[in-house]
C-alpha positions in Angstrom: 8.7 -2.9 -11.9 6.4 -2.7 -9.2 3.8 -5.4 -8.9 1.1 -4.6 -6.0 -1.1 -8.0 -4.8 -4.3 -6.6 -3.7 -6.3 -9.6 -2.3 -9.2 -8.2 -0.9 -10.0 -5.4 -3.0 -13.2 -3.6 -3.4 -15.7 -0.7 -4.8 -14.9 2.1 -2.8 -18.4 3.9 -2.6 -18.2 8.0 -1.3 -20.2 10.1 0.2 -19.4 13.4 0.9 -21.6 15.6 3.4 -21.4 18.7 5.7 -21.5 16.9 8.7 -22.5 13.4 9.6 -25.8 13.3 11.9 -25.3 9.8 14.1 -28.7 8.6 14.1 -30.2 11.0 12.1 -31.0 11.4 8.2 -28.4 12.4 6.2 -28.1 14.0 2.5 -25.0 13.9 0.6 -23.8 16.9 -1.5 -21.8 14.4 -3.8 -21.2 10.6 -4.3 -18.7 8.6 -6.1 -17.5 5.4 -7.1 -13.6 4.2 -7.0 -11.9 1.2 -7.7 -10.6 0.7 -4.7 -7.5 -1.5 -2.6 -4.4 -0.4 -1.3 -2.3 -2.4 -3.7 -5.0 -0.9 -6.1 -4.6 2.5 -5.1 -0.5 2.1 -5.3 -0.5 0.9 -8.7 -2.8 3.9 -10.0 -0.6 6.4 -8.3 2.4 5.0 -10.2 1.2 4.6 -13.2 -0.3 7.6 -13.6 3.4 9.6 -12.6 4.8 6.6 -15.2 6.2 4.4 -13.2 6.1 0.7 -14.5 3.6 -1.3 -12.0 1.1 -3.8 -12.6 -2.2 -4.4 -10.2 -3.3 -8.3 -9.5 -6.3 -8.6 -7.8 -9.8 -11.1 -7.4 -12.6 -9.7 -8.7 -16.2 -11.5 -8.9 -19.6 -10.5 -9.3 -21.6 -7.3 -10.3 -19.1 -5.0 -7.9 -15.8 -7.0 -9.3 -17.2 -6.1 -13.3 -17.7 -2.3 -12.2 -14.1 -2.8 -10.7 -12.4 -4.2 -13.5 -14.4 -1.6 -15.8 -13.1 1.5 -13.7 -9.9 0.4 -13.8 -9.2 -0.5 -17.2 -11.1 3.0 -18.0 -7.9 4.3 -16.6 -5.5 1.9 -18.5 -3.9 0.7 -15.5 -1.8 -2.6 -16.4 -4.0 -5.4 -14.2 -3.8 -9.3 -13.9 -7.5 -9.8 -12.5 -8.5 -13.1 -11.2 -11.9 -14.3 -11.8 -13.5 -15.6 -8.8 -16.9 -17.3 -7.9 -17.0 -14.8 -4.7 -18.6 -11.3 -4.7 -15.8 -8.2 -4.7 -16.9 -6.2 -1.5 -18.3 -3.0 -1.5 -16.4 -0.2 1.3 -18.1 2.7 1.8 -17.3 5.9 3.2 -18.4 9.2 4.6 -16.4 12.0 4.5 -17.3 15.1 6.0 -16.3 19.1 4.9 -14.3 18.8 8.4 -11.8 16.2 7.0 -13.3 13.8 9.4 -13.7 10.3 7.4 -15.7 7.3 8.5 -15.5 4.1 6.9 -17.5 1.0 6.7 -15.6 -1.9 5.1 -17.1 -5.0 4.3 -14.8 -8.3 4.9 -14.6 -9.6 2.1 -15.9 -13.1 0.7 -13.7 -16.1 1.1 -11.2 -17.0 -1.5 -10.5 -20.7 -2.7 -7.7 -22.5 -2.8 -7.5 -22.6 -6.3 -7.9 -18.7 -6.2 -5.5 -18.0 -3.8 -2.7 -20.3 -5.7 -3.8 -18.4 -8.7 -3.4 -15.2 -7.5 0.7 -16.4 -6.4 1.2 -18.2 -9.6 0.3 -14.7 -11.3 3.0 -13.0 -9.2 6.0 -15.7 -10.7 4.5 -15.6 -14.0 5.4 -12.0 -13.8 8.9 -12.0 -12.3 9.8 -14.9 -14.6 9.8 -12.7 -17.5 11.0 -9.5 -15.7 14.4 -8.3 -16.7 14.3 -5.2 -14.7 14.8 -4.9 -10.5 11.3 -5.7 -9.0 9.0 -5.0 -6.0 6.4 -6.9 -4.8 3.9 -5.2 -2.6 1.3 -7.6 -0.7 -1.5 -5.0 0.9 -4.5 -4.9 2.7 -6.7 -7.1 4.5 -7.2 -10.4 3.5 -10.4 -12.4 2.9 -12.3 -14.1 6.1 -11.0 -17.7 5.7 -8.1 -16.8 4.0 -4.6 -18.6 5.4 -2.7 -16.3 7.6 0.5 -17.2 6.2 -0.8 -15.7 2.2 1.7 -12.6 2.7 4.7 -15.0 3.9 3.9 -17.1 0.8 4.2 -14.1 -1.0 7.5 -12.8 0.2 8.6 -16.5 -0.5 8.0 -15.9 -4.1 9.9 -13.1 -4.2 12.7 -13.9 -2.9 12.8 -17.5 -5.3 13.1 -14.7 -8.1 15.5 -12.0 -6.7 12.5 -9.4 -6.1 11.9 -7.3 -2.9 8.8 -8.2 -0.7 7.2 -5.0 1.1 4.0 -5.8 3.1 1.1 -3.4 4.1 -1.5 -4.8 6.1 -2.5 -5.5 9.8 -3.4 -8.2 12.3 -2.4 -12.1 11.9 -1.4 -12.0 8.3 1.0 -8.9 8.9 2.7 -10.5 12.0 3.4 -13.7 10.2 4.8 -12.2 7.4 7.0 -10.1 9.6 8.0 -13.0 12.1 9.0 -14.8 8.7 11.6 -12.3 8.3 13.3 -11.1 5.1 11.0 -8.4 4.1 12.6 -5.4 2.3 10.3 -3.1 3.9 7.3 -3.0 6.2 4.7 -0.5 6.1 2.6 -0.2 8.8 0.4 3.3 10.7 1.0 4.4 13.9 -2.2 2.0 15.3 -0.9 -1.2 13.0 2.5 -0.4 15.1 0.9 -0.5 18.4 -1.0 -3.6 17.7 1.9 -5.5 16.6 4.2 -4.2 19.9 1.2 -4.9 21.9 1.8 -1.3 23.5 0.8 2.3 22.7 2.4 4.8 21.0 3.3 7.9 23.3 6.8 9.0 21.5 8.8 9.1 18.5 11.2 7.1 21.1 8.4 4.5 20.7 8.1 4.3 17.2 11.2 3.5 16.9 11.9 1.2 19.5 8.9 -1.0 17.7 10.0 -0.2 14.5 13.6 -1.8 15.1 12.1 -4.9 16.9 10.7 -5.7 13.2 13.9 -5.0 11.7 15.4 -7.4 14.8 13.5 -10.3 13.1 14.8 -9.9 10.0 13.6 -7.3 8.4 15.3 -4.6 6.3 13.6 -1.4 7.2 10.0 -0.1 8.5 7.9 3.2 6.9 5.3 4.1 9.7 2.8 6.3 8.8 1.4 9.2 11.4 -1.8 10.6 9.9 -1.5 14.5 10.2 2.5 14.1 11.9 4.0 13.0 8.8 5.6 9.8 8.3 8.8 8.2 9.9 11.3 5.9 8.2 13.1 3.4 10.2 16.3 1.6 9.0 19.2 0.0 11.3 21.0 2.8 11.8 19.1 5.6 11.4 15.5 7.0 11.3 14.2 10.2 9.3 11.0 12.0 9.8 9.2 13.6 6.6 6.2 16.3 6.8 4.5 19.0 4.8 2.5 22.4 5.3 -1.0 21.9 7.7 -3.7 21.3 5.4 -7.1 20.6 5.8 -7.7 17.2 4.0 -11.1 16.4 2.0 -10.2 12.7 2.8 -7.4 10.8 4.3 -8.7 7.3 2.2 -5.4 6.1 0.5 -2.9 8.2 2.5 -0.8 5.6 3.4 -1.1 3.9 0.0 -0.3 6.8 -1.6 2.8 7.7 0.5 4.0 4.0 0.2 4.1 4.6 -3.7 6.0 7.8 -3.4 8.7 6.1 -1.5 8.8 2.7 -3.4 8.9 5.5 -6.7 12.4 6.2 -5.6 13.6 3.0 -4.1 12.9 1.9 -7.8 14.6 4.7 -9.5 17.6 4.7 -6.9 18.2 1.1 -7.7 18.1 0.9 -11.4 20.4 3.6 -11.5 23.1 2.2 -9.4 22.5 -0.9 -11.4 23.7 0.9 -14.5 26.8 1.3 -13.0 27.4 -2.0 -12.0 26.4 -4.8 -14.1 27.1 -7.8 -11.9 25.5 -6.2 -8.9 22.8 -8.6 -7.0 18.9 -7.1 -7.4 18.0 -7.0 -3.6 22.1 -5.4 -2.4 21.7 -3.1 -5.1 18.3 -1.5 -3.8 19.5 -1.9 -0.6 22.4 -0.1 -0.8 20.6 2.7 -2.9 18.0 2.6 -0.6 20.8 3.0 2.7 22.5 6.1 0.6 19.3 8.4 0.7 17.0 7.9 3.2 16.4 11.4 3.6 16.1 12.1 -0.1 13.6 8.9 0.2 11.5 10.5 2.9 11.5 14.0 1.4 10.6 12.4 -1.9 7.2 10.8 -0.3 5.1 14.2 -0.8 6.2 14.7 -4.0 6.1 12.0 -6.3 2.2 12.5 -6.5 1.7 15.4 -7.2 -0.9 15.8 -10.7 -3.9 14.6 -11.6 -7.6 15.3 -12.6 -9.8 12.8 -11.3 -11.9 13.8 -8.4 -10.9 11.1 -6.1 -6.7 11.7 -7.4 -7.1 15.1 -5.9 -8.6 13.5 -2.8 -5.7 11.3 -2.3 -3.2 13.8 -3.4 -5.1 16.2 -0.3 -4.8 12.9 2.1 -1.2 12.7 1.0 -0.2 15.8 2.0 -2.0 15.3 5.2 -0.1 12.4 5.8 3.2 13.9 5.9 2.0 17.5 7.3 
């Protein structure tokens, strides 16, 4: 079971042109509507390659209805929150080049009540799960939202033997990661640099930062590259994965989507070690599957989405293959 919190999700609204005139007046040759959110866009990519996952999420106003309608359209298992806030609307531009550029809203402030809703949903969950679990806190959070929402959430995880992976980027990812205990963190090359407070110039960089995460307490780091592929750090060892040069239609929900791929396999790697041994504890049993196949892991990434016939699926699965060309 893979449960994805997505607290700041949104409408993902996408144009698609030739080329974008700065300044000028611009036509699109197409335009769609998502449900959008990384923990969103994780949970769709499992489900639809049948893995068990479950999406929670606030949703409010007329963008949050249109959000909840899209997804339960594609029978995606959700725990929605009703909120008195307005769902944000992100939209995009993406260009025949592959060049994508994005205008996110930030997202209305959640309350207190909302936000302890939203972690109550998460135990309610892992009570009744008898199966190994992952919980995945991505994305941004809400302005006014308290930085330590993705610590609390790890917290929970751990109170029911589940494994907390974080995705996300300033304040909330640092605290989370400071905390300590995460099974795996999940950041791009520019979320890397930001937390190191240094650029990237080498793999021998990557990794140095990478391991300085694991150093607080953290088991192992998945670092995203855009078009060089993706780079999995554990203690003792680091793996690259990439694909063939493509030329993507959009790179909105790479990362997610690669982040799904891998998880995919953690999942599957530890429920089948755990047939063989009964007693074994939740989080040593992933972590040992996970520590006897990295590789497999990383080569597993571009394939585990691989079908589907929505237009914006075969977006992502472009993107995805652009992430780990």
């Amino acid at each position: 079971m893979i449960i994805t919190m997505t607290p700041n999700p949104a409408l993902d609204l996408t144009f698609e042109v030739r080329s974008l005139a700065v300044g000028g007046v611009n036509r699109a040759d197409n335009i769609r509507q998502d449900a959008g959110g990384k923990g969103i866009n994780i949970s769709r990519a499992l489900h639809q390659h049948g893995y068990e996952t479950v999406a929670i999420f606030p949703a409010g106003g007329t963008a949050g209805a249109e959000l909840l309608q899209r997804l339960t359209g594609l029978k995606i298992p959700i725990m929605a929150i009703p909120t008195n806030t307005v769902t944000r609307t992100n939209i995009t531009v993406a260009e025949t080049s592959g060049t994508t550029t994005k205008l996110n809203e930030p997202g209305s402030a959640l309350s207190e009540t909302d936000i302890t809703l939203l972690l109550h949903s998460v135990a309610d969950i892992l009570q009744t799960s008898k199966k190994p679990s992952i919980v995945i806190g991505a994305g941004s959070l809400p302005i006014g939202s308290p930085p330590d929402f993705y610590a609390r959430l790890a917290d929970i995880a751990h109170k029911y033997r589940a494994l907390p992976v974080i995705d996300s980027s300033g304040e909330p990812f640092a605290n989370a990661i400071e905390r300590g205990g995460l099974y795996l963190v999940k950041p791009n090359d520019a979320e890397l640099a930001e937390l190191a407070g240094k650029k990237m110039t080498a793999i021998g960089d990557i990794v140095a930062a990478a391991r300085d995460i694991i150093a607080a307490g953290n088991n192992q780091v998945l670092v995203t590259l855009g078009a060089n592929g993706a780079l999995l750090v554990t203690r003792d060892a680091h793996v690259w994965a990439g694909g063939a040069p493509l030329l993507p239609r959009s790179t909105v929900g790479a990362g997610d989507l690669t982040l799904a791929g891998y998880l995919a396999r953690a999942v599957a790697n530890a429920a089948d070690t755990a047939d063989t041994a009964d007693t074994a504890d939740t989080a040593d049993t992933a972590d040992t599957a996970s520590d006897a196949s990295v590789a497999t892991n990383a080569t597993h990434i571009a394939a585990v989405i691989d079908a589907s016939d929505t237009n914006t699926d075969k977006a992502n699965k472009v993107a995805l293959k652009a992430a780990v060309a």
